[in-house]
C-alpha positions in Angstrom: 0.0 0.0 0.0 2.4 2.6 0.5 4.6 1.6 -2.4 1.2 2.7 -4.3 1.0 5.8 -2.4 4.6 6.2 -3.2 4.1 6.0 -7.0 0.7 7.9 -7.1 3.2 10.9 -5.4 6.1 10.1 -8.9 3.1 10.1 -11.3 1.4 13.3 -9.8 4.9 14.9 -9.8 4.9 14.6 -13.3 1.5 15.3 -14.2 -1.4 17.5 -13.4 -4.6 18.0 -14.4 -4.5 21.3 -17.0 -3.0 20.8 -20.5 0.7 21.1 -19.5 3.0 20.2 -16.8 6.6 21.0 -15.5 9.2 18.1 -15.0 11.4 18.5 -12.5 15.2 19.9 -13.0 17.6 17.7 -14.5 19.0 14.5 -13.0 20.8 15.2 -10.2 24.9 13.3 -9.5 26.3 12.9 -6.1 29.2 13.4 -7.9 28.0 16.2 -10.3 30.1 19.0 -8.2 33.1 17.1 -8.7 32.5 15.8 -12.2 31.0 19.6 -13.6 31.1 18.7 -17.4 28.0 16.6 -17.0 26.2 19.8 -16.9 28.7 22.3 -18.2 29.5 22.2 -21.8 33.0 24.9 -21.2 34.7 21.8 -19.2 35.2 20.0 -22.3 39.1 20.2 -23.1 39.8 23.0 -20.8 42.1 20.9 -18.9 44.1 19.9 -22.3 43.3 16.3 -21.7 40.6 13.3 -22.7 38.4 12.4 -20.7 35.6 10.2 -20.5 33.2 9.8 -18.0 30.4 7.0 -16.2 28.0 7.6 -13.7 25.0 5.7 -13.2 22.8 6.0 -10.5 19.5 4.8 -8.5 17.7 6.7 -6.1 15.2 5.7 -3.2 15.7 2.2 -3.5 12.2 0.3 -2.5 10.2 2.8 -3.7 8.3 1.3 -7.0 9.2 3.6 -9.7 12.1 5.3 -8.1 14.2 7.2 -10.3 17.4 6.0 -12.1 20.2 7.9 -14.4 23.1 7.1 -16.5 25.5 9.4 -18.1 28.4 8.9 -20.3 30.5 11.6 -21.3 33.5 12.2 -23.6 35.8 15.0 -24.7 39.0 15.9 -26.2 41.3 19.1 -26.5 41.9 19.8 -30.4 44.5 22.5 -30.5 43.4 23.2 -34.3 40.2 24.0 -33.2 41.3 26.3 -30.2 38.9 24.3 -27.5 37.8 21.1 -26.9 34.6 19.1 -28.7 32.3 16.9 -26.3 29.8 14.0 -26.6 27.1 13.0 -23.8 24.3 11.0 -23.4 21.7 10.9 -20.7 19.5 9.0 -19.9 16.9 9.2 -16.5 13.7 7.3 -15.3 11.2 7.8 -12.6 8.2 6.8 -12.8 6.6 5.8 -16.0 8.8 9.0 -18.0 12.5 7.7 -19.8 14.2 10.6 -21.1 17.4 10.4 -23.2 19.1 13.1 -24.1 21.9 13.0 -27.0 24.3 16.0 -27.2 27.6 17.6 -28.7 29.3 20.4 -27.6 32.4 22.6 -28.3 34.3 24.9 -25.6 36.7 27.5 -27.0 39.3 27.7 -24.3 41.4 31.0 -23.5 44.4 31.2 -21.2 47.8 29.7 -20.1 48.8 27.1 -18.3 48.1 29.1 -14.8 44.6 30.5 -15.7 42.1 29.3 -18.2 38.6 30.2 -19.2 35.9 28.4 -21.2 33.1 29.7 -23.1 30.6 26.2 -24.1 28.2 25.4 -26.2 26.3 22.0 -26.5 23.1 21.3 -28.9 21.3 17.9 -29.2 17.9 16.1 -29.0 15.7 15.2 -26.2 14.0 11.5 -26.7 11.5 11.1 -24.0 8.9 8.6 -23.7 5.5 8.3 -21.3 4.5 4.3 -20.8 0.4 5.4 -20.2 -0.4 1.6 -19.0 1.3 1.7 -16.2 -0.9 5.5 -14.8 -3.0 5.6 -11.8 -5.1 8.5 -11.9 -7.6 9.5 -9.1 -10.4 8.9 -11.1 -10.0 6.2 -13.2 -11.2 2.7 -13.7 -8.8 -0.4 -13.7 -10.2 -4.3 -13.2 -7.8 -6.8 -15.6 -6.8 -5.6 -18.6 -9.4 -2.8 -18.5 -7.7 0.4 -18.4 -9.8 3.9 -18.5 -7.9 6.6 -17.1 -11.4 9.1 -17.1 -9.1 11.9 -18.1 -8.9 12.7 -22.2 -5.0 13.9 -21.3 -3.6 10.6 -20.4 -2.5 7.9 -22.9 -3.6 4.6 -22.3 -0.5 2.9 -23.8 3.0 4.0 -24.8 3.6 7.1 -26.3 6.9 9.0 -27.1 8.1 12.6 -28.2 11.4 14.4 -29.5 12.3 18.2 -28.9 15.4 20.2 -29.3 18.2 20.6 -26.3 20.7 23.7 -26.2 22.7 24.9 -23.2 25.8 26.9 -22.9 28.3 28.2 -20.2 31.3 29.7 -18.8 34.2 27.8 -16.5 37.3 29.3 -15.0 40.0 26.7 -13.7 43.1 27.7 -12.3 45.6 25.5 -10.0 43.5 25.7 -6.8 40.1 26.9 -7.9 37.7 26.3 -10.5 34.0 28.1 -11.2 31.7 27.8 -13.3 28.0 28.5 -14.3 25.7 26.4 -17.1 21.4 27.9 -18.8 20.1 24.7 -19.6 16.6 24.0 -21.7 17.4 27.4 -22.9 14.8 26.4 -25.7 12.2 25.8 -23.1 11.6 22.7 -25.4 8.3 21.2 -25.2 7.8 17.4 -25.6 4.6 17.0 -26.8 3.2 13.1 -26.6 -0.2 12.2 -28.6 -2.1 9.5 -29.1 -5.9 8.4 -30.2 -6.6 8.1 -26.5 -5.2 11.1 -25.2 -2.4 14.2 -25.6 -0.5 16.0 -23.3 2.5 17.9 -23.2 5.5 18.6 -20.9 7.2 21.7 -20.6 11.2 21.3 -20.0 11.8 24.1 -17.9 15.1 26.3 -18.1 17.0 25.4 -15.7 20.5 27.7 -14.2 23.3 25.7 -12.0 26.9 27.0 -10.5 29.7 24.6 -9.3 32.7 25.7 -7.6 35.1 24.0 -5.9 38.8 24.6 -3.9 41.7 22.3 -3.9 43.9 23.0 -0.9 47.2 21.3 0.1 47.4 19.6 -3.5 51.0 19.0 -3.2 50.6 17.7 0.4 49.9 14.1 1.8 46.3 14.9 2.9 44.5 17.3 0.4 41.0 18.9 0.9 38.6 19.7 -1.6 35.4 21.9 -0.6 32.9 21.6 -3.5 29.3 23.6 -3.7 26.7 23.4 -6.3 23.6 25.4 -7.1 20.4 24.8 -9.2 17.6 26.9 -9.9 14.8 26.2 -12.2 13.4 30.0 -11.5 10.6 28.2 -9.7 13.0 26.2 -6.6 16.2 26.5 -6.0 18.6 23.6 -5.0 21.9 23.7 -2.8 24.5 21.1 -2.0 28.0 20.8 -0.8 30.8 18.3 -0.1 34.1 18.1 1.2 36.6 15.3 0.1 39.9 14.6 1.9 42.1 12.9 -0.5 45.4 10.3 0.5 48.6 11.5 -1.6 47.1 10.0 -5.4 45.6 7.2 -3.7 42.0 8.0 -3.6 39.5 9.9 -1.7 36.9 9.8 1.1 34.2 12.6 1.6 31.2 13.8 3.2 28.4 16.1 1.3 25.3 17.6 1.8 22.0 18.4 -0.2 18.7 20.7 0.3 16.7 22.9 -1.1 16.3 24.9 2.3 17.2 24.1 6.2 13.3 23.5 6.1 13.5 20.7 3.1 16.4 18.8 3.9 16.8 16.0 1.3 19.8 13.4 2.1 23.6 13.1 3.3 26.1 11.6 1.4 29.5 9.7 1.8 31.7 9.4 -1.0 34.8 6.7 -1.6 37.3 6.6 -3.9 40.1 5.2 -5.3 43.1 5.8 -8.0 43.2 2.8 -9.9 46.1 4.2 -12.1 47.3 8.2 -12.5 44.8 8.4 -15.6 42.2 6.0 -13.9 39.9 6.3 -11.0 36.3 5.1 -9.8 34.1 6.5 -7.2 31.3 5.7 -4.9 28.7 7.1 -3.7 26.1 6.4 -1.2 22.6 9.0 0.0 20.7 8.7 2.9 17.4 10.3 2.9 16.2 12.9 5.4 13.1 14.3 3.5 9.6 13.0 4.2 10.8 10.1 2.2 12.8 8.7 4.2 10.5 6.4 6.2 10.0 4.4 2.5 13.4 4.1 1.1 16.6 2.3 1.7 18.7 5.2 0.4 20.5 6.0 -3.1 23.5 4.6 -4.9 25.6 5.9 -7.2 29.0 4.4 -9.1 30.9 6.9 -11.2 34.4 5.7 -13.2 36.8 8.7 -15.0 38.9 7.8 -17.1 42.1 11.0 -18.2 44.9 11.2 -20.3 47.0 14.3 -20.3 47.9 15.8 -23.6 50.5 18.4 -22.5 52.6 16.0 -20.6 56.6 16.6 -21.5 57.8 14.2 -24.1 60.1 11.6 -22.5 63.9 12.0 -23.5 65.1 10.2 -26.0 68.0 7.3 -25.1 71.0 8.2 -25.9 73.3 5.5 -27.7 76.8 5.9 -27.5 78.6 4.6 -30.7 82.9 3.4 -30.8 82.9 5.9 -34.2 83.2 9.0 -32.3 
């Protein structure tokens, strides 16, 4: 019964009764702060390297239709082009809504080796689909495979929709420090779903988000690295922060915070991780709720794996062979 309550709560968080509704901002990372080109398109190349990027995630375990994420990034520097190109794809569940989103991007990076600035762009599609089967709404009839939703909105099977995606943003990164702020859904796209049974439409809302974060003693055995990052959907506004102590190059533990205000806590989080190599590492993450949820769930987890290869390290010497001629 309260697993039904539960998903009655996911469904009406996605819909409502007039012609359109909001979804909610996008999929939130544990490791987002720490891992900023998932939401900022300037990241990609500004550190001269490639990266690539895995997080996947599922949130409020034992709550039926809890939501999940995956996201898989991948950029390069291209000196040619003055900035760095990047790929990702997204993908996120809750409820009976899937939404992938398929993007490139290109950051034209400014600077030296001490300071550098980004300026991104990233454009793509947003493929989201509605399963209408699986709704529960107020007023509707369900006995078998009889399915009447009484409302001439809803779908009463699978429906899908496409719309445009375009964000940009700005990133400063310097030894100790980096900042940086991303407008995403700056098309306020609209996926609009129809069907003979019903039609509805949801509205993508633009959405703003800062990151910054500090790394201090970098050179030392213990380092600390303060992180904070803000959403705001010009509707509610999200705040989180985290600070990881890292061992030498070994890997990291942390502790992190997220809420929308000291009167909507949502969950603490721990983080581990661990330097698998000096290009590879892989990261854990674990929430515990403290909202109203947390009475129904077991919690979130969340497994992120970066993979970096520098492409301004010095060229090794060449070996010198010493020939009897001279």
């Amino acid at each position: 019964m309260k697993d039904k309550k539960i998903l009655l709560q996911l469904i009406i968080f996605i819909f409502c009764s007039s012609e359109f509704s909001f979804a909610q901002q996008l999929p939130q990372f544990a490791y987002g702060s720490l891992n900023p080109e998932f939401y900022n398109p300037a990241v990609s190349g500004i550190t001269k390297s490639i990266n690539a990027s895995a997080i996947g995630r599922t949130q409020w375990l034992n709550i039926t239709g809890h939501p999940t994420a995956q996201a898989l990034s991948f950029s390069s520097y291209i000196p040619n082009l003055h900035g760095g190109l990047g790929l990702l794809i997204l993908n996120s569940q809750q409820g009976v809504q899937k939404n992938t989103y398929a993007m490139v991007g290109y950051s034209f990076i400014a600077g030296n080796k001490n300071h550098r600035f980004g300026f991104g762009v990233r454009g793509g599609i947003i493929q989201s689909t509605i399963d209408g089967a699986k709704l529960l709404a107020p007023d509707g009839f369900y006995s078998g495979s009889i399915i009447s939703h009484n409302d001439g909105l809803l779908p009463l099977n699978s429906v899908s929709a496409i719309a445009p995606e375009f964000s940009t943003g700005i990133f400063y990164l310097n030894k100790i420090m980096n900042v940086g702020i991303t407008g995403s859904h700056l098309l306020n796209p609209t996926l609009k779903y129809s069907s003979n049974s019903g039609k509805l439409s949801v509205d993508e809302v633009r959405n703003i988000s800062g990151s910054i974060s500090f790394l201090i003693n970098r050179e030392k055995t213990i380092s600390i690295k303060p992180a904070a990052f803000l959403k705001y959907n010009f509707n509610e506004f999200q705040s989180e922060g985290s600070i990881m102590l890292g061992y030498k190059k070994s890997g990291w533990i942390g502790v992190g915070y997220r809420g929308m205000s000291s009167k909507n806590p949502d969950a603490l989080i721990g983080f581990l991780g661990i330097n698998l190599s000096p290009d590879f590492k892989i990261g854990y993450a674990y929430e515990y709720s403290i909202s109203k949820l947390s009475s129904a769930n077991d919690g979130s987890h969340e497994l992120m794996l970066h993979y970096s290869v520098s492409l301004t390290k010095p060229a090794k010497p060449e070996k010198i062979i010493f020939t009897p001629r001279f």
